[in-house]
C-alpha positions in Angstrom: 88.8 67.2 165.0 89.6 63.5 164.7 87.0 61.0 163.8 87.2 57.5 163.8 84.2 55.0 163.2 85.3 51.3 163.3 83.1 50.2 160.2 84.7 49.5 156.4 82.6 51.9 155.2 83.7 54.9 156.7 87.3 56.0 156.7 89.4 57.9 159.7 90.1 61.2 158.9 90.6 64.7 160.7 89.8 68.3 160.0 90.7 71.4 160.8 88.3 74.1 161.7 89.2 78.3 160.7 88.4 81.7 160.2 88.8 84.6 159.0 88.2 87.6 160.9 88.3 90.5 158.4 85.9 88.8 156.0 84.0 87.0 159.4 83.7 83.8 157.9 84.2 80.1 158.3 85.5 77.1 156.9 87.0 73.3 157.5 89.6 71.6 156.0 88.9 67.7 155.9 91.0 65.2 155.2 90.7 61.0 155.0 92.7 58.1 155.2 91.9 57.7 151.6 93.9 60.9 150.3 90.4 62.7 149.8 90.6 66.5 151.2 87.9 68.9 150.7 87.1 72.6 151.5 83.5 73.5 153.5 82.1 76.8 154.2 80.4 77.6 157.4 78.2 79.3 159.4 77.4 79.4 163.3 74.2 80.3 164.4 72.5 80.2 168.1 73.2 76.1 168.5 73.5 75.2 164.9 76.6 74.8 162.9 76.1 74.3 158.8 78.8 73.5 156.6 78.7 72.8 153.1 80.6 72.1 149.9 78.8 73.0 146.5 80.6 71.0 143.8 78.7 70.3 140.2 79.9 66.2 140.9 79.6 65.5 144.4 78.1 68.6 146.9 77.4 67.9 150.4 76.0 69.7 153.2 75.6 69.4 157.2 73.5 71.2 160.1 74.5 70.2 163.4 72.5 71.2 166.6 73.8 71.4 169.9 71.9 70.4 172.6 72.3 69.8 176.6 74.6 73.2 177.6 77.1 71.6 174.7 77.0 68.0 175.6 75.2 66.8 172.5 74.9 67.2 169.2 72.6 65.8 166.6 74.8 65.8 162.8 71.9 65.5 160.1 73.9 65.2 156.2 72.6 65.8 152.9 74.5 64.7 149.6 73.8 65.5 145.9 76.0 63.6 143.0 75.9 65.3 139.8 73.1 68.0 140.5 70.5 65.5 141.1 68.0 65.3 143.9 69.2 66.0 147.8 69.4 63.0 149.6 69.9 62.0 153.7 73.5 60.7 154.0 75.3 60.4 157.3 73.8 60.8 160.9 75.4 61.4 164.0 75.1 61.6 167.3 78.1 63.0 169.3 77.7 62.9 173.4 80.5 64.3 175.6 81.7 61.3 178.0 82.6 62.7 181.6 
């Protein structure tokens, strides 16, 4: 996946989505323009897709729904620096262009 949202605020960056199919489980691989890479785990359930990253500094998490037989999906993140408090962080909306 490549993402790219022209705003100074949020950098261009590209993951990489896997599995593995003896332990059934999933992850992503992100990486930014600014040399930050992380590890998520996730999960796939009906339409939503979670991922997470639980890390005592900086954790983060994500539930995306899709909607419209896979044309849209609502991105709803959550962010917690140093243990505190979650808080909303980024939403998306993603639409498929025909």
């Amino acid at each position: 996946m490549h993402s790219e949202i022209d705003h100074p605020s949020f950098p261009d960056g590209a993951a990489i989505f896997g599995s593995d199919d003896v332990a059934k489980t999933y992850f992503q691989l992100s990486f930014d323009e600014r040399g930050i890479s992380r590890k998520y785990d996730m999960t796939i359930t009906g339409n939503q897709l979670k991922w997470w990253r639980d890390e005592p500094s900086f954790s983060q998490r994500v539930t995306m729904t899709i909607e419209d037989n896979g044309n849209k999906m609502e991105s709803l993140g959550e962010m917690s620096r140093e243990g505190a408090a979650w808080e909303k962080d980024l939403a998306l909306t993603y639409v498929r262009l025909r």
